[in-house]
C-alpha positions in Angstrom: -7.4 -9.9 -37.0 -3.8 -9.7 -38.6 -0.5 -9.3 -36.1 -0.2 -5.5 -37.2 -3.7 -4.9 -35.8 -3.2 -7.0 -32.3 0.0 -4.9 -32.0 -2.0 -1.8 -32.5 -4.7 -2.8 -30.1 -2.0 -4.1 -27.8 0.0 -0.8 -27.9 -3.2 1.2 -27.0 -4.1 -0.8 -24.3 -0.4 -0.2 -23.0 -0.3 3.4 -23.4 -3.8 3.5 -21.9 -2.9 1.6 -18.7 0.4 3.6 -18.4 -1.6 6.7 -17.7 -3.7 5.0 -15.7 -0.9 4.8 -13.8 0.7 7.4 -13.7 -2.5 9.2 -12.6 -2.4 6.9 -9.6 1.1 7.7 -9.2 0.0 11.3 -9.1 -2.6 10.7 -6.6 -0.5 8.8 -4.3 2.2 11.2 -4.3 -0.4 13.9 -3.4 -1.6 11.9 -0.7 2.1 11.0 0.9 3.0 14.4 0.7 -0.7 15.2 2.7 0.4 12.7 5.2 3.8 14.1 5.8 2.3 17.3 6.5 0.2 16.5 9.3 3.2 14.2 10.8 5.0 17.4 11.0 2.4 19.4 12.1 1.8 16.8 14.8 5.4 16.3 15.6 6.0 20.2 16.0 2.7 20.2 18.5 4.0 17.4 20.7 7.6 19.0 20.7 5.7 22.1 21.9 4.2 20.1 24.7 7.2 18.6 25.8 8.7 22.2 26.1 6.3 23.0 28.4 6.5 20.7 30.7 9.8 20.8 30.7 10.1 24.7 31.8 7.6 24.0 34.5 9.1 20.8 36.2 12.4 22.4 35.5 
């Protein structure tokens, strides 16, 4: 195999694994966003709570 062809080759294993990772990128950004979401959701429940018991002790 001459240099030309194990830069091709190289190159498309590059360009293969970039979108690879991007994809996991993707994913992972999906999920974090997911994950912030409930942590809100859970955060505004608790703050809901609190509320509560604070107007009847107070």
């Amino acid at each position: 195999m001459d240099l030309l062809e194990q830069l091709e080759q190289r190159m498309n294993e590059l360009l293969r694994k970039n979108k690879e990772l991007e994809e996991d990128n993707r994913l992972l950004r999906q999920e974090l966003e997911e994950v912030r979401q409930n942590r809100d959701a859970v955060l505004e429940r608790i703050d809901g709570l609190l509320k509560r018991v604070q107007g009847e002790l107070g």
